[in-house]
C-alpha positions as a printed NumPy array, in Angstrom:
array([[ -7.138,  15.649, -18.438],
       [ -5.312,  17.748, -15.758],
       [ -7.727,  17.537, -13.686],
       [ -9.083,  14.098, -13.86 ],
       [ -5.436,  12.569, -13.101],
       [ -4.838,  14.882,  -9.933],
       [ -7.962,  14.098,  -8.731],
       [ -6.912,  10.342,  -9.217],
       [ -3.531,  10.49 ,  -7.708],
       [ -3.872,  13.151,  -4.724],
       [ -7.439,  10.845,  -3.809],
       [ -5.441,   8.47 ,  -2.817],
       [ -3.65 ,   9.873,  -0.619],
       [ -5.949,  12.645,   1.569],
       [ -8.337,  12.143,   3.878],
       [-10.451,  15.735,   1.808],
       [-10.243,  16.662,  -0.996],
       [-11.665,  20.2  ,  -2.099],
       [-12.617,  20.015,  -5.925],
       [-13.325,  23.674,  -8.092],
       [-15.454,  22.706, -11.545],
       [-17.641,  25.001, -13.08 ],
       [-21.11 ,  22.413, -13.124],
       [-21.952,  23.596, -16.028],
       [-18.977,  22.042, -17.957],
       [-20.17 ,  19.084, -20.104],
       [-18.031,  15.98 , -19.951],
       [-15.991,  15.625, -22.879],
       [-13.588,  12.359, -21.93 ],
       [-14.228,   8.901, -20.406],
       [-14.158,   9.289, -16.237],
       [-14.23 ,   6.049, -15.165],
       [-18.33 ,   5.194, -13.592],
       [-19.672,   8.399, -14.245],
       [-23.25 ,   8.707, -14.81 ],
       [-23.914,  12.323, -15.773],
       [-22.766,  14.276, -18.706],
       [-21.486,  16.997, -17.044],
       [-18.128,  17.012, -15.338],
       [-18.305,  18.244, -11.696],
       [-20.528,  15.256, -10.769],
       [-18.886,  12.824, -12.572],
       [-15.448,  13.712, -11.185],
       [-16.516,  13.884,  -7.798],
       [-18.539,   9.976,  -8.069],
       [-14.988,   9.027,  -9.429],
       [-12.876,  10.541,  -6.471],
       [-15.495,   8.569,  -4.252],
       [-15.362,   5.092,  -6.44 ],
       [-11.505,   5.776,  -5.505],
       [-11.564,   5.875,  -1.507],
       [-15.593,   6.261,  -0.106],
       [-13.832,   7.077,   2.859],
       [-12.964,  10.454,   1.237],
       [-14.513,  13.513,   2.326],
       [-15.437,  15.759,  -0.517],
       [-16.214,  19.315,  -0.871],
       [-17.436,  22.049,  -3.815],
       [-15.034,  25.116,  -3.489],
       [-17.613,  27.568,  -3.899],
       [-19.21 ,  26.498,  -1.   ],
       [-16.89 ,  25.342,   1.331],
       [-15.585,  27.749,   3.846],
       [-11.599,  27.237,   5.403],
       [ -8.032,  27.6  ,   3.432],
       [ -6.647,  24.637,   2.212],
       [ -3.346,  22.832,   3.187],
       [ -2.046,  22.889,   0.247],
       [ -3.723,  23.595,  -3.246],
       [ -2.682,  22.751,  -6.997],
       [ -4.031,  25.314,  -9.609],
       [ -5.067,  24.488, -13.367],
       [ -4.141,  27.543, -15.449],
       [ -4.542,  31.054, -14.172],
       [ -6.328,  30.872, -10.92 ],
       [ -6.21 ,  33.317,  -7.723],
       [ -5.577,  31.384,  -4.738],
       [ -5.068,  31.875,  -0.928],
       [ -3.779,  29.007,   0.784],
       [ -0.05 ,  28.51 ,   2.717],
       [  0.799,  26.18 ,  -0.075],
       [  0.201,  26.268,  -3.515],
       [  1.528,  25.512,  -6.83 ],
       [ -0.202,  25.696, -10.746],
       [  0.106,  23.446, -13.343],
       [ -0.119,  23.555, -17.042],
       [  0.466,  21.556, -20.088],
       [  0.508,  21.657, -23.856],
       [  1.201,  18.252, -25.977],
       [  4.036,  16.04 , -24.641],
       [  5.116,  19.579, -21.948],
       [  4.176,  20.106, -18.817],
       [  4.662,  22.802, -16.561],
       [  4.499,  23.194, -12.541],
       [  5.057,  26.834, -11.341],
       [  4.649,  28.981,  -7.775],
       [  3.31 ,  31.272,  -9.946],
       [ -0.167,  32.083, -10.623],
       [  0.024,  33.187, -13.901],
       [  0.69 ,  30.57 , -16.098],
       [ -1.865,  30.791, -19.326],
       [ -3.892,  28.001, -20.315],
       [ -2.566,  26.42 , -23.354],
       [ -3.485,  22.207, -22.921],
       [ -5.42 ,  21.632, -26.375],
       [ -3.627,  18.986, -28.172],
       [ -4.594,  15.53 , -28.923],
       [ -1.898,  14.271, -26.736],
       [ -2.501,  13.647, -23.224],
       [  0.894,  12.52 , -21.697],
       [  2.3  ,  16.303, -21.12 ],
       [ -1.154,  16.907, -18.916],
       [ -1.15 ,  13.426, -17.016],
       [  2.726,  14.356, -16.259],
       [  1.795,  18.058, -15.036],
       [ -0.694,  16.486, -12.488],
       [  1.409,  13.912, -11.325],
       [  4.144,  16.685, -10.86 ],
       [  1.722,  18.411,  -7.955],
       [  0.785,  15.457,  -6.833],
       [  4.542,  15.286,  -5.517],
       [  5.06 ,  18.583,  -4.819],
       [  1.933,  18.488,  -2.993],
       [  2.735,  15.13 ,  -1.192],
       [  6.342,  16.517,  -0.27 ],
       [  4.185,  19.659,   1.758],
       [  2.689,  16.724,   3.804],
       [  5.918,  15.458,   4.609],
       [  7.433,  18.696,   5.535],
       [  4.176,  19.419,   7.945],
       [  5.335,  16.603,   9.714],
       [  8.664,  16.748,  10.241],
       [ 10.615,  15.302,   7.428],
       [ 14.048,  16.16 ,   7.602],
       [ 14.927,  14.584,   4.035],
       [ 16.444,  17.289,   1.747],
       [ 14.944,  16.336,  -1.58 ],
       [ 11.433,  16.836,   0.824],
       [ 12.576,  20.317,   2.022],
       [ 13.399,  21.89 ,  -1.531],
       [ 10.15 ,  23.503,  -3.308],
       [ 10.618,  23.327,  -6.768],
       [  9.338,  26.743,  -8.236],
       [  9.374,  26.218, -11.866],
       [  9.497,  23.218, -14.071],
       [  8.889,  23.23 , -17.693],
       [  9.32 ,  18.888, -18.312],
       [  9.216,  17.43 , -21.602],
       [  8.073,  13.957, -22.057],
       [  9.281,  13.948, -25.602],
       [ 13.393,  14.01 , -24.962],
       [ 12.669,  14.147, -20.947],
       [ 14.559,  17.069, -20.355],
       [ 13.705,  19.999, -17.964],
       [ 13.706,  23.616, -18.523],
       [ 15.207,  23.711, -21.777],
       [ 14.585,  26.741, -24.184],
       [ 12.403,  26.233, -27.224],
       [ 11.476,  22.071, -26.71 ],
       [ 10.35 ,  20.143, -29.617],
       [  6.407,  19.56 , -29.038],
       [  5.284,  18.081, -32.332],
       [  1.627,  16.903, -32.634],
       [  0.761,  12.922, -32.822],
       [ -1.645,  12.228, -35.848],
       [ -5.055,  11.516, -35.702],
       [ -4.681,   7.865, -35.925],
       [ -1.939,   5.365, -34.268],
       [ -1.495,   2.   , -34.468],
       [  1.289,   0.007, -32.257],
       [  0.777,  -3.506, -33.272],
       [  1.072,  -5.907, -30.769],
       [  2.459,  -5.321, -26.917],
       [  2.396,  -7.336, -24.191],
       [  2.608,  -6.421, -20.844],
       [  3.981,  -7.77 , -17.93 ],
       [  3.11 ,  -7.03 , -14.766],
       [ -0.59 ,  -5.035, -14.25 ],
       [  0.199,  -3.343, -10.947],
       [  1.315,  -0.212, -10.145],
       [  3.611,   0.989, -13.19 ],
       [  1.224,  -1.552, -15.38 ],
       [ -1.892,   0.309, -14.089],
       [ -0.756,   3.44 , -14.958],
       [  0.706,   2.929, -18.344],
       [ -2.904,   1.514, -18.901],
       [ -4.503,   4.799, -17.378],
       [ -2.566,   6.992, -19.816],
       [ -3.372,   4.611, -22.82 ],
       [ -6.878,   5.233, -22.372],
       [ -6.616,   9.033, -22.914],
       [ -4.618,   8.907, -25.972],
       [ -7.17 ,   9.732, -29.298],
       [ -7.34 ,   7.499, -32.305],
       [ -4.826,   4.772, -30.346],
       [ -5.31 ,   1.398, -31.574],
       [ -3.403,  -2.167, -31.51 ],
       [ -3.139,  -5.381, -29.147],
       [ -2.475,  -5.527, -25.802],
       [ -2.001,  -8.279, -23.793],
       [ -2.256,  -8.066, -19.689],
       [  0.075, -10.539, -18.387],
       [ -0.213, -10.724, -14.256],
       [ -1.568, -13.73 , -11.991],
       [ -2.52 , -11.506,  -9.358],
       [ -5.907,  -9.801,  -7.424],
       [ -6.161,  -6.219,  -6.481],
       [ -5.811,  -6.2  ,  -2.67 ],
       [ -6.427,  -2.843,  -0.618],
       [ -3.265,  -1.935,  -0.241],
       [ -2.76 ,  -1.691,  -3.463],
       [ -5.304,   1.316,  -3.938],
       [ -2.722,   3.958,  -3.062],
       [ -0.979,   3.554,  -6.507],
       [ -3.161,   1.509,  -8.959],
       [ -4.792,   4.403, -11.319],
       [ -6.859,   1.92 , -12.745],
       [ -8.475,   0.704,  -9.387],
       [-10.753,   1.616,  -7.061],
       [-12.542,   0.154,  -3.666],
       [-14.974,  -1.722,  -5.718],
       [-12.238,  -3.599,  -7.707],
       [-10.543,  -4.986,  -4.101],
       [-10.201,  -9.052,  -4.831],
       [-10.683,  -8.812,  -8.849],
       [ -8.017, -10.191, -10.867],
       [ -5.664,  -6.851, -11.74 ],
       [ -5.871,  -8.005, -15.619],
       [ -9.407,  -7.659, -15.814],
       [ -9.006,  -4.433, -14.292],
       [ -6.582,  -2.989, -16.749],
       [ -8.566,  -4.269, -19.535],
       [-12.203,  -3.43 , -18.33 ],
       [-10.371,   0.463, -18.171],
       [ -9.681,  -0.011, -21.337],
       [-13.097,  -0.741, -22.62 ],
       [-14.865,   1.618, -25.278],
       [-11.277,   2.044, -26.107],
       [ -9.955,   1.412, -29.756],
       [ -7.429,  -0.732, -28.226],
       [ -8.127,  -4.698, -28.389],
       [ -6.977,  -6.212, -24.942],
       [ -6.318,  -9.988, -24.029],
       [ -6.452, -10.886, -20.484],
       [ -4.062, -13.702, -19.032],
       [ -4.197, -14.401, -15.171],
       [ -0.976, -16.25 , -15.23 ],
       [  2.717, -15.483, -14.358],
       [  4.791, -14.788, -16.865],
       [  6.541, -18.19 , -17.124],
       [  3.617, -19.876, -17.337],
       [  1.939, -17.825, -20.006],
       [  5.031, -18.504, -22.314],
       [  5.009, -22.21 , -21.872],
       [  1.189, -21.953, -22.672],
       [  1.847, -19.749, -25.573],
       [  5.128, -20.982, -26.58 ],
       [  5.148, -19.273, -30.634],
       [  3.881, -16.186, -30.008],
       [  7.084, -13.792, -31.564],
       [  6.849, -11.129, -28.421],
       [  7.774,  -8.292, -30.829],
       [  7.191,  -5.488, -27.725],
       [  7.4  ,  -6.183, -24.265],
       [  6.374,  -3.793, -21.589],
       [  8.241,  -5.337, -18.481],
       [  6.725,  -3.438, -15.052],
       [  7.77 ,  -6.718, -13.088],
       [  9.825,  -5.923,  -9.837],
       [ 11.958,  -9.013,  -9.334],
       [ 15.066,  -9.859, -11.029],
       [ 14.318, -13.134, -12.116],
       [ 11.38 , -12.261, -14.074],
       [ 13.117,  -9.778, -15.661],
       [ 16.118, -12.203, -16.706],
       [ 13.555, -14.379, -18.599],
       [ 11.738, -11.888, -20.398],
       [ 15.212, -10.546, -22.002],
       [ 15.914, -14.364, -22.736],
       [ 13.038, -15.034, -24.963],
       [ 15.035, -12.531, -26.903],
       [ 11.844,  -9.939, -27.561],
       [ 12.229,  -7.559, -30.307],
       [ 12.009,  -4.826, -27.963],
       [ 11.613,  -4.133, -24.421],
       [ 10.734,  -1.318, -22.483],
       [ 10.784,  -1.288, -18.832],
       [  9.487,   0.562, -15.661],
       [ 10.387,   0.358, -12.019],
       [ 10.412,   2.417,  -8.908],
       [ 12.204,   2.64 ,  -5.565],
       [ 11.203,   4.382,  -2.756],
       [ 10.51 ,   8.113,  -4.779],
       [ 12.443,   7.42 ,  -7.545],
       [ 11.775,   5.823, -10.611],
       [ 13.302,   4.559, -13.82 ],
       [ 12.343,   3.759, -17.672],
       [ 14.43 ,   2.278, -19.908],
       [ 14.143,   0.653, -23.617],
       [ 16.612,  -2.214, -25.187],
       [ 16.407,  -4.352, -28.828],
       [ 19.356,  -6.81 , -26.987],
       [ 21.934,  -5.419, -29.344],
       [ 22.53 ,  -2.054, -28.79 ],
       [ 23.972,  -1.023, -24.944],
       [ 22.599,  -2.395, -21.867],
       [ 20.056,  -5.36 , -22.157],
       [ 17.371,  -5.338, -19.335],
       [ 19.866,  -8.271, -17.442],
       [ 22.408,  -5.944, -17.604],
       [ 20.643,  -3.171, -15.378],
       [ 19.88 ,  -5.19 , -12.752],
       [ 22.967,  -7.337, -12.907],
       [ 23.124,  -9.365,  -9.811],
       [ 24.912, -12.461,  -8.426],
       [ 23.106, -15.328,  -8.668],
       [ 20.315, -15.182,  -6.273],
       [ 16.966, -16.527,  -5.312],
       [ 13.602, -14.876,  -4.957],
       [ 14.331, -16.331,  -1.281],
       [ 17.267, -14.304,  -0.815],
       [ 16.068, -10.961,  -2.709],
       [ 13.46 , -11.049,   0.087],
       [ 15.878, -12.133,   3.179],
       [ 18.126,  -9.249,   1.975],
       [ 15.406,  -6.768,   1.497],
       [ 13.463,  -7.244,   5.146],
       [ 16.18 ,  -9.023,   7.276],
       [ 14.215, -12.022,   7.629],
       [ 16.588, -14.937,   8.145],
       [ 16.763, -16.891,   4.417],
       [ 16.164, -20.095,   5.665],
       [ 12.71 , -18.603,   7.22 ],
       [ 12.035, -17.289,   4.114],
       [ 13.015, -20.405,   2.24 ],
       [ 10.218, -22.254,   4.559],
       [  7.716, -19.521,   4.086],
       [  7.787, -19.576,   0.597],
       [  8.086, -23.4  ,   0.126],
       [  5.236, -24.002,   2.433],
       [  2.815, -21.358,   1.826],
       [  3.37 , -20.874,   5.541],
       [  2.723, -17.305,   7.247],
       [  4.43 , -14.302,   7.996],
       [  5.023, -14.435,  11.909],
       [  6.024, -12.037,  14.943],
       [  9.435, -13.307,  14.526],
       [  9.498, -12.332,  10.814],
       [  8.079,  -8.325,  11.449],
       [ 10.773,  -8.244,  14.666],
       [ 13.168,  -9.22 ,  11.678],
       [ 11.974,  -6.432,  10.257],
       [ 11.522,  -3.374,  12.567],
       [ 15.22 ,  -4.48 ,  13.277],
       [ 16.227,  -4.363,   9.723],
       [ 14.382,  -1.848,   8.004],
       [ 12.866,   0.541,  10.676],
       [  9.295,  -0.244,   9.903],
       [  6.665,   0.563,  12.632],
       [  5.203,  -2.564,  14.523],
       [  1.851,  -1.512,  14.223],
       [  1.535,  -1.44 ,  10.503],
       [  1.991,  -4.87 ,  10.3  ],
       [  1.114,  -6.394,  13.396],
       [ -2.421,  -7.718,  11.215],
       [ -0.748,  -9.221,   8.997],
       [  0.503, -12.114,  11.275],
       [ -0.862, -15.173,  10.298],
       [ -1.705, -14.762,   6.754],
       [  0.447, -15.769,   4.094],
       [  4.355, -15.44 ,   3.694],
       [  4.2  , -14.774,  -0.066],
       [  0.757, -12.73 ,  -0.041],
       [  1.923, -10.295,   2.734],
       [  5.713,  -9.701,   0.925],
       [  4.337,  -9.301,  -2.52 ],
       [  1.15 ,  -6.838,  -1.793],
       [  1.961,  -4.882,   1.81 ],
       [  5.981,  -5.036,   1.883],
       [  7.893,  -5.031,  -1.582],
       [  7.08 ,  -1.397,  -3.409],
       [  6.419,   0.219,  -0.111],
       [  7.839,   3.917,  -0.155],
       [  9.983,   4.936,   3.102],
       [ 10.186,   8.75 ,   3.963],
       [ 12.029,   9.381,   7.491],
       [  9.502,  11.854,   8.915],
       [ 11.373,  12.991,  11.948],
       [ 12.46 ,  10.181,  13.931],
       [ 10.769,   7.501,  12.407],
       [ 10.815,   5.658,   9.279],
       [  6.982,   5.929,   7.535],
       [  5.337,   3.776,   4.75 ],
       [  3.464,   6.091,   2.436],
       [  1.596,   5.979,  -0.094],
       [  3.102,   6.767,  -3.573],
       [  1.007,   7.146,  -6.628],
       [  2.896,   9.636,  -8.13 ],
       [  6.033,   7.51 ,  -8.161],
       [  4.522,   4.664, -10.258],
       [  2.348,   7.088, -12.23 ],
       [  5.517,   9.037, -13.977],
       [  7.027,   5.765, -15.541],
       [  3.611,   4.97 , -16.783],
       [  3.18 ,   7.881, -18.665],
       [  6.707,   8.16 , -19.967],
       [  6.397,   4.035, -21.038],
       [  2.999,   4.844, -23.07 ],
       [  4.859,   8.045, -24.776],
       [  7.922,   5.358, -25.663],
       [  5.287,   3.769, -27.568],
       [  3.95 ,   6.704, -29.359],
       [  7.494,   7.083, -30.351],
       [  8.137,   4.065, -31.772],
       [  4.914,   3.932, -33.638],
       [  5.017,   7.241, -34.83 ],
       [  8.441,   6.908, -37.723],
       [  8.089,  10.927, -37.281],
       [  9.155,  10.631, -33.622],
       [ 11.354,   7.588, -33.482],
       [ 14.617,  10.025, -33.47 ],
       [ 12.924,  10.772, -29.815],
       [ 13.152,   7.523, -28.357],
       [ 14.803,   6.532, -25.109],
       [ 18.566,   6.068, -25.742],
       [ 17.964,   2.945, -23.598],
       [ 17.811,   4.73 , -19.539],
       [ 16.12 ,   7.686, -17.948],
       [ 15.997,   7.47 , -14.079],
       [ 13.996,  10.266, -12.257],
       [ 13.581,  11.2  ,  -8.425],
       [ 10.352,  12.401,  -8.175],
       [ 11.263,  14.709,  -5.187],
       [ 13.694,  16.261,  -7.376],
       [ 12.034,  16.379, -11.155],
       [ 14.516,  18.94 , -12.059],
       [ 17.758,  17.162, -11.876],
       [ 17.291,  14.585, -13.875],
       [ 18.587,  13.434, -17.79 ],
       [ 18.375,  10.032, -20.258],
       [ 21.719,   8.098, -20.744],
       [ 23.051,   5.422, -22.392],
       [ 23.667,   2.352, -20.297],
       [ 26.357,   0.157, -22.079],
       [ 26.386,  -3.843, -22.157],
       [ 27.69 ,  -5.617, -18.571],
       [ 30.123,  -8.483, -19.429],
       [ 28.665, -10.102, -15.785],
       [ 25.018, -10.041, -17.872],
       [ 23.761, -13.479, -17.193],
       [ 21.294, -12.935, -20.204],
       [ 24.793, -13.328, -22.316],
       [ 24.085, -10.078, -24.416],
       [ 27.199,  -9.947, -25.441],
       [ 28.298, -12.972, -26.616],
       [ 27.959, -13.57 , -30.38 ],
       [ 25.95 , -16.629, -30.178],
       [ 22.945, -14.638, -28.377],
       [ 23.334, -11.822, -30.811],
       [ 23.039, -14.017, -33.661],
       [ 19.817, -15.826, -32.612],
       [ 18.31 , -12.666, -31.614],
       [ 19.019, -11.223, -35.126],
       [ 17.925, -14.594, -37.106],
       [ 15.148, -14.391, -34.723],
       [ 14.098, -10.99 , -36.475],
       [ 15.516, -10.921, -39.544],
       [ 12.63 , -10.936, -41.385]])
């Protein structure tokens, strides 16, 4: 599992990748395409189903030192950078070290997907050093991390680690929003062993190419497919049952309109979406988002502390002016944009380079296409890094691949009544440059909360609503 997910996440963003499997491993879990049983070929047909672009190599028989290199268990290395990895049920480890003992045989895969997506930063961080970064939380190496996805706490002495039973059922979830944070939620759902239950894939939108970089579901082949068949084509051979909808959310309730919504899984990234999924007054709702390298979870029933309006409280505001605010586009440009399906324009990216730092060139093809279609798939979600002097777009697919993990081991916790006294309090908000400093908290109700959370009437229909 270790290795399948670092392959997935550091493919994305390398131009080679150096792979060490013994060949004469058999393959044991689902790779995504593969045609052989055994699991050197397999994993290197799914690095190039990621990026064909990719140059790939056998480490037996290629000859130079690596840039950097990420270690599975005990393993003698020589390269300027390096870091090992390890995991055992819902803990996993990152070390300097070389020594760490091989220990990953559990039934629960969330501890190994987070250990791999741990290097993947660490590793990514390297790059950004190399060229020039002067950010701090780039410039500290971690050197030991010991994370538990269980109470998501770091380095603490003796964590719990029980084991999840052989079977689990979650009922019925449906999730909102099947890109990045979506994607990977779905990736880690299809690892987990005896898993079962509904899920419906909630998103109106196609995989586009710049996408790749953080989907862990997609690959070149799935460019221009609706991302809800892609989640749920993952997903397939799976014991979970998965409903596709190509719709936005609004429109899928008004299609739908007495479905109860007992457990939504909100990875939408603008605030209005996010206000109308905590009106329908869901049972529960658990939530994922990133910015830049950070990332946060969180997990709200409406009653208890901080409904998902009151984290991302806001004035009254448009999707027009979310967007004028975030890329210094006039609003009454964006207004016409979005209103008239009209296209993003030189004037727009000068808006832009002036606002936000962004280099010309990375958007200088995108004149002339679509407003909407070049904000929602090249600009929102993009991940800054100052490297040096300049401001860089890079890609980030171990930023959205944390939350996804942690969401799917929220739901393990609330289907398994053993490990509900684990759940989220309701907020856990992690920089993934800086996996170390980081603790869950309780967010408490926002008068302001335009959801109305707090008044009485709310809380009564939300508790008439589930009464029963």
């Amino acid at each position: 599992m270790m290795i399948l997910t670092t392959v997935n996440l550091v493919a994305r963003f390398t131009r080679r990748l150096v792979i060490g499997v013994g060949e004469e491993i058999s393959n044991k879990i689902f790779v995504p395409g593969a045609n052989s049983g055994r699991f050197a070929p397999s994993i290197y047909d799914y690095a190039k189903a990621i990026d064909p672009s990719l140059t790939l190599s056998h480490w037996d028989s290629w000859q130079g030192t690596p840039d950097a290199l990420i270690g599975i268990g005990p393993i003698q290395f020589d390269a300027p950078f390096s870091v090992t990895i390890n995991s055992d049920g819902w803990l996993a480890e990152l070390s300097d070290r070389s020594d760490l003992e091989y220990t990953s045989n559990s039934l629960n895969p969330i501890g190994a997907q987070a250990a791999a997506t741990l290097a993947a930063a660490e590793v990514f961080k390297e790059v950004l050093r190399r060229l020039g970064s002067d950010n701090l939380a780039v410039k500290k190496r971690i050197s030991n991390i010991r994370f538990s996805t269980l109470d998501l706490t770091a380095n603490k002495e003796n964590p719990p680690n029980p084991e999840l039973p052989s079977k689990i059922r979650f009922g019925d979830a449906y999730l909102v929003g099947a890109g990045a944070v979506g994607s990977s939620l779905v990736y880690s759902m299809r690892y987990v062993e005896g898993l079962s239950g509904r899920l419906t894939a909630i998103d109106f939108d196609v995989v586009d190419s710049t996408n790749l970089n953080r989907y862990l579901t997609a690959g070149r082949a799935d460019v221009g497919r609706p991302k809800v068949e892609v989640v749920s084509d993952f997903l397939r051979g799976s014991e979970v049952s998965v409903s596709a909808s190509r719709k936005s959310y609004e429109t899928f309730v008004k299609d739908t309109p007495h479905r109860p919504l007992s457990l939504i899984i909100s990875t939408v990234d603008n605030n209005q979406a996010r206000e109308h999924i905590q009106s329908d007054l869901p049972r529960g709702v658990l939530h994922g988002a990133t910015h830049e390298q950070t990332f946060v979870i969180s997990r709200h029933d409406f009653i208890n502390g901080a409904c998902l309006g009151c984290l991302f409280f806001r004035k009254p505001k448009t999707y027009s002016e979310q967007i004028a605010d975030e890329t210094g586009i006039l609003l009454p440009e964006v207004e016409l944009a979005l209103e008239t399906n009209g296209p993003f324009t030189a004037g727009h990216l000068t808006s832009m380079v002036e606002k936000r730092g962004v280099l010309r060139d990375k958007y200088l093809k995108s004149i002339g296409r679509p407003f909407k279609e070049v904000y929602a798939r090249e600009i929102c979600g993009t991940l800054s890094i100052q490297v040096g002097e300049r401001a860089e777009a890079a890609t980030a697919s171990f930023v959205s691949s944390m939350p996804g993990i942690l969401l799917m081991g929220e739901i393990l916790k609330e289907s398994v009544p053993e490990l509900r006294d684990y759940r989220l309090s309701n907020y856990f908000q992690m920089s993934m440059f800086s996996p170390d400093a980081n603790k869950p908290f309780f967010r408490q109700k926002d008068p302001r909360c335009v959801c109305m959370c707090g008044d009485s009437i709310m809380v009564d229909a939300y508790r008439r609503k589930w009464s029963s």
